[in-house]
N, C-alpha and C positions, 0 to 999 in steps of 0.2 A: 642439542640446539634445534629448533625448527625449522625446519627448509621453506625459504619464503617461495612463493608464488610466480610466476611467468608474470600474473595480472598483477604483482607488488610492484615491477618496472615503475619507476619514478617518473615522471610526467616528461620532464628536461631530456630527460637519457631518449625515452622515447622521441622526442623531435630530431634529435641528435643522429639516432639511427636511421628515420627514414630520411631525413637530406641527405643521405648515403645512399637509398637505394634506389636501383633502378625499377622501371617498371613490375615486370617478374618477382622481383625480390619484396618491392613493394605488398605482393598482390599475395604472394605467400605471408608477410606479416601480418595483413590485414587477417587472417584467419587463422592466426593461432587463438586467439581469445576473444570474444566481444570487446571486451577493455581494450585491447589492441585496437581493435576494428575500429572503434570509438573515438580514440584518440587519433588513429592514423587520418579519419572525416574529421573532425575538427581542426586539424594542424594545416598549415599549407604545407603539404610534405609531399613531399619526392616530385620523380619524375618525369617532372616538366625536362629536366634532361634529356630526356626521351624527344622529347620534340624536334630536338637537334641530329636526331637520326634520320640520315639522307636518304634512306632506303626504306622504303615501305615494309609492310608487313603483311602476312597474306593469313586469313583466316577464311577455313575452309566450315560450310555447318549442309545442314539441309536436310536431316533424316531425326535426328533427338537433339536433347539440349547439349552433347557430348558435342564439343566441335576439336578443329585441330588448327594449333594456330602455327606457324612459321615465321620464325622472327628475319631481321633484314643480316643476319651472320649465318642463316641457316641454322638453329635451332629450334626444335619442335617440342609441344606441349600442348597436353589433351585439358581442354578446359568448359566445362560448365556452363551453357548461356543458355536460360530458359528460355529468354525473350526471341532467339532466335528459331525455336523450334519448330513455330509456326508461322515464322516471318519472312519477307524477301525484300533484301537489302535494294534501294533503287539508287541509293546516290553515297559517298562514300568524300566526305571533306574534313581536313580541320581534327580529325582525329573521333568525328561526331557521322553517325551512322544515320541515312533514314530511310524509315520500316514503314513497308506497308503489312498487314495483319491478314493473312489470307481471311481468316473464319469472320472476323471484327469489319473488316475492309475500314480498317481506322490507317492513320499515319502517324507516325512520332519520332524524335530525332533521338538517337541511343546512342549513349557509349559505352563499349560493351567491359571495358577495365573496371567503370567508378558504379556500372549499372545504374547511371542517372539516366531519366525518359523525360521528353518535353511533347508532349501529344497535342496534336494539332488538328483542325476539322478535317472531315473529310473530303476528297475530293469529287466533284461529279464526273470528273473523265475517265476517273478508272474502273468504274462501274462499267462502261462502255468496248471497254476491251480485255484481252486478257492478260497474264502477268509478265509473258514475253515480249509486251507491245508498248510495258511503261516505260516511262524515260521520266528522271527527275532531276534537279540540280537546287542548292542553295548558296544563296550570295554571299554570306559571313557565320560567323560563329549564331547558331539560334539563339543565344541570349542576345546578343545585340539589336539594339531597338529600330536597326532598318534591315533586320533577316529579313530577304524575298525570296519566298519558295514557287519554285513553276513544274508543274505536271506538263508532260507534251506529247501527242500521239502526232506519229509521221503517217498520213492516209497517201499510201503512194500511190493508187487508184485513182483517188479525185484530186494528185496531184496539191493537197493540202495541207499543211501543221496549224493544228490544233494545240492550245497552249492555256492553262488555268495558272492563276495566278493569287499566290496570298502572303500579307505581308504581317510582321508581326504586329499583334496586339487585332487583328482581326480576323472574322468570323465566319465571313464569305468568300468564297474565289469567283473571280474577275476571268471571265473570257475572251482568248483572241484568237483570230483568226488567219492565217498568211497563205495564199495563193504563191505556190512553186511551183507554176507548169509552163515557167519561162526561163529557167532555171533547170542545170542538170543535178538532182540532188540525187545523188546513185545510192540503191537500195535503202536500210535503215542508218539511223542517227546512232552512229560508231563511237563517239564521245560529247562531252558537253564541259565546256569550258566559262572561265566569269572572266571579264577584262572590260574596264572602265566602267564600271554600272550596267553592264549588258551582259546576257548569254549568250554565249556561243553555241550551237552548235554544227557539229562537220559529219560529213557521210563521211563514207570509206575511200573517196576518190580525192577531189580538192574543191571542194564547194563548202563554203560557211554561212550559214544564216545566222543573222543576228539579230538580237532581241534585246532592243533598250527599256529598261522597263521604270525607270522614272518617266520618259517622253510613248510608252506604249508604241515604240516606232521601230519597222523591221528593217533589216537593209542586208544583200544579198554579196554574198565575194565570193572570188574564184582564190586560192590557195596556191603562191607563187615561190620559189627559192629564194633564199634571201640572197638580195646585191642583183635580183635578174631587171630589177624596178626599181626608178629613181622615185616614183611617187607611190610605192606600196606602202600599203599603211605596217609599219609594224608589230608585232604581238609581242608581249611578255610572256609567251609559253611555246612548247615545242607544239608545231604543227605538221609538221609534214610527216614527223618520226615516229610518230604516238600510235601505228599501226602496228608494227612490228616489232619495233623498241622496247626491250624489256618487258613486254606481254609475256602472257603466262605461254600461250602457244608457241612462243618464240623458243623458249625452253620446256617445251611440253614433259620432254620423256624426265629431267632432271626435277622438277617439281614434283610428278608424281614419285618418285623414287624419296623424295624428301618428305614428304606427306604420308608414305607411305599407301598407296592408295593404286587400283588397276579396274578394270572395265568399269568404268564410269562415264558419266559426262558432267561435266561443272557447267553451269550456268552462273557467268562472273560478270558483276554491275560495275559502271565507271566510276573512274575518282580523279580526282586532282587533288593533287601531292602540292604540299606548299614546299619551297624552297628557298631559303632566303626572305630579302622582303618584298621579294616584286616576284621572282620566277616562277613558273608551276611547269610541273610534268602532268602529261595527262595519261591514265589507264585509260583504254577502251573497252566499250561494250563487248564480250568473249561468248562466244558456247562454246567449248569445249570437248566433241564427241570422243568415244574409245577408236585406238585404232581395228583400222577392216578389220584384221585378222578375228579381230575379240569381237566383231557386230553381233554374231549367233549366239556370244554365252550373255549369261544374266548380266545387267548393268546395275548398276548403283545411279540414280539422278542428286548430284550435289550440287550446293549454291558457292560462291565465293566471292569476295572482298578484299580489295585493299585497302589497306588503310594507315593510317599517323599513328604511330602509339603513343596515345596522350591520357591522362589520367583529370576526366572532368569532374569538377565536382561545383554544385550551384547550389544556391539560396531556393527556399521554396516559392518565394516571389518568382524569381526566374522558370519553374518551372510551370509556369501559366502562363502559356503563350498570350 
């Protein structure tokens, strides 16, 4: 009798087993076969389970497309992303990446499970500085038809942020400008947070500038405990905590231990973790150096992310911003 084929799986069977798996297990089926591959992109299959994982994921890239990803149980796994080889991660939402292109100096929103890209014009402000000085953030999922993406350079010399602006289905970005020399914004912009049509973002101290970006109107707070103010405006996200809070430096030595990894420094971009249907956690902007001891021997320069493990997959319509 003849032994049927991996790619003979019956269509049924196939949807049947990926609403069973998760991520991971997804991402291995997808590549036993094109037929696999094939069907597991056509189905609405798997994963979205995944979304309901409370705990981020941390993938670590920066030198080839070999990266190492760390799931939120501490399991580790070497995996393949071209797209990152030459790219640095600025903003990290939603389970959707966005890339700027060192070589291209292009942008596009990646995820790095489904390998869907949604590329977007380029910016003028990042020509202007270099890659340690971007800061980015986006407002909802890039397929949705009010995605607002903002580039933003903190000039703490002229006491200035600089802010570009582009919304979907357009081709230009929109310049602002905001004056903070009345205002203690200490050093750079340590996270960047979305709450009620605006950005946030906060230094390293308790200072928030915000940026409404349907009215283009700034407005400046100082960052208080909660219950210390009867008339503090409240936030849907942790602020005060998102320093030290489950940062990677927090647990420096046990990360690299899980990662497997030593003289190094990571260079890690911010993210907001959805939780729920209002709450967010926020990552903060990180560098990450080796400890003293290891300064004199060779380093390794790595990038890192956190992020949602989510499994996107879009219409080609969708992917024309």
């Amino acid at each position: 009798m003849e032994k049927s084929q991996w790619s003979d799986l019956h269509w049924d069977l196939i949807l049947i087993i990926t609403n069973q798996l998760g991520l991971i297990d997804l991402l291995s089926f997808r590549g036993v076969c094109n037929y696999w591959r094939s069907a597991a992109s056509s189905l609405k299959a798997s994963a979205e389970i995944e979304s309901l994982e409370p705990r981020p994921w941390f993938l670590l890239y920066g030198e080839t497309a070999q990266c190492s990803l760390l799931t939120g149980d501490h399991r580790m796994y070497r995996i393949e992303i071209p797209e990152l080889a030459e790219s640095t991660c600025l903003q990290s939402f939603v389970g959707w990446l966005l890339l700027y292109g060192k070589n291209s100096k292009s942008l596009a929103f990646f995820c790095p499970f489904s390998g869907v890209k949604i590329e977007i014009p380029p910016c003028p402000l990042i020509s202007e500085q270099s890659e340690s000085d971007l800061y980015a953030a986006f407002s909802s999922y890039p397929t949705d038809l009010d995605c607002t993406v903002v580039v933003v350079k903190h000039n703490k010399d002229l006491k200035k942020m600089n802010l570009c602006m582009l919304r979907r289905g357009e081709s230009e970005w929109t310049f602002h400008e905001h004056n903070i020399d009345r205002i203690r914004f200490a050093g750079k912009i340590k996270s960047i947070a979305i709450y009620q049509r605006a950005f946030h973002f906060l230094d390293e101290d308790s200072t928030l500038v915000e940026f409404k970006y349907d009215t283009m109107r700034w407005i400046n707070y100082n960052i208080v405990a909660s219950g210390s103010s009867t008339s503090a405006k409240k936030l849907n996200y942790l602020a005060l905590e998102w320093i030290n809070r489950d940062s990677f430096s927090s647990k420096r030595n046990e990360m690299k231990q899980l990662l497997g990894i030593d003289r190094c420094s990571i260079s890690i971009c911010g993210a907001m973790i959805l939780q729920g249907d209002a709450n967010h956690h926020l990552r903060s902007y990180e560098f990450v150096e080796e400890d003293e001891e290891e300064s004199n021997k060779p380093r390794r320069e790595l990038k890192g992310v956190w992020l949602q493990p989510r499994f996107h997959q879009i219409s080609e319509d969708q992917q024309r911003w």
